[in-house]
C-alpha positions in Angstrom: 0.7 -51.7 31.8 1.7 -51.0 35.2 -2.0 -49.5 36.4 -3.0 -53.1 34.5 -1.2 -55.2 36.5 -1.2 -53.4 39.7 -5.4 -53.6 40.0 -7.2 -55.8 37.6 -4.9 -59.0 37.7 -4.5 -61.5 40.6 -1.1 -61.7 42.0 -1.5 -65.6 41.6 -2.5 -65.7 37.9 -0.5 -66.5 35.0 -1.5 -63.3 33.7 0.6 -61.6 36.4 3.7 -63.2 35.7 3.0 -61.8 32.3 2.2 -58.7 33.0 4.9 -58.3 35.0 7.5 -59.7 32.4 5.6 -57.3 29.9 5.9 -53.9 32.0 9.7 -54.9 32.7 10.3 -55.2 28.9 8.5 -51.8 28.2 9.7 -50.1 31.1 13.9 -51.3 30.0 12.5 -50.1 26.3 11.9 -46.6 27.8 14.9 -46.3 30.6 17.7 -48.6 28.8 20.3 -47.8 31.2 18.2 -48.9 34.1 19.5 -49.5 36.6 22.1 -46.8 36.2 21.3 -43.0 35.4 17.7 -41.7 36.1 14.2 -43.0 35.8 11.0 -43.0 37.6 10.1 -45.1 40.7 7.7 -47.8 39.3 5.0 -49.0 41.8 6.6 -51.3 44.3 4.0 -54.3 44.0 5.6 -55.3 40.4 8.6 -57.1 42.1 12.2 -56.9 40.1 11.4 -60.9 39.6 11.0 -62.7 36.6 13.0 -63.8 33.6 14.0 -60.9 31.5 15.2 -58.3 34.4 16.8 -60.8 36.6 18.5 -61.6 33.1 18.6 -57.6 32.5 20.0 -57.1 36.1 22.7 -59.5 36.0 24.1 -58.0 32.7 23.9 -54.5 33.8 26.1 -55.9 36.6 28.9 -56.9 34.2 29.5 -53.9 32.0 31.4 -50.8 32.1 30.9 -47.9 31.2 32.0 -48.2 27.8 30.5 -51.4 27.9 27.3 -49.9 29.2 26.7 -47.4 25.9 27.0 -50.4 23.9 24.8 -52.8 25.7 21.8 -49.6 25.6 22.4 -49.6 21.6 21.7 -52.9 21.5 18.7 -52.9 24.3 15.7 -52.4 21.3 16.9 -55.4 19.6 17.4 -57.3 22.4 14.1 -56.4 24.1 12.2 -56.7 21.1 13.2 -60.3 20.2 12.7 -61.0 23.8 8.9 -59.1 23.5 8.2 -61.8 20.1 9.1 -64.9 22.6 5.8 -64.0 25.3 
């Protein structure tokens, strides 16, 4: 998705909001406690903008860590249902 988005669609497309949205939910499927613990640098021109992470970011900003190991068993569903709404 990232290689996708990065050089076949036009930064100014509706497909590029999309695709952005789209690698965010599949990247946060892969590395659920994002942006705590470890994962890999993604490439910088997908911008930490759109619906889901700013949503995702905000959250991640109000757990604890008990709260966190909760919020990451519930991640699949959550990303899922959010997946089924694009």
């Amino acid at each position: 998705i990232q290689e996708w988005v990065t050089t076949e669609v036009a930064t100014e497309s509706s497909l590029w909001t999309w695709g952005c949205d789209t690698f965010w939910l599949a990247f946060i499927a892969a590395y659920p406690s994002f942006p705590m613990g470890k994962w890999p640098m993604w490439d910088p021109h997908i911008p930490l903008e759109g619906s889901f992470i700013e949503e995702w970011l905000q959250h991640s900003n109000n757990y604890g860590t008990d709260e966190e190991v909760l919020a990451q068993d519930d991640a699949v569903s959550d990303i899922w249902n959010e997946f089924c709404r694009h």
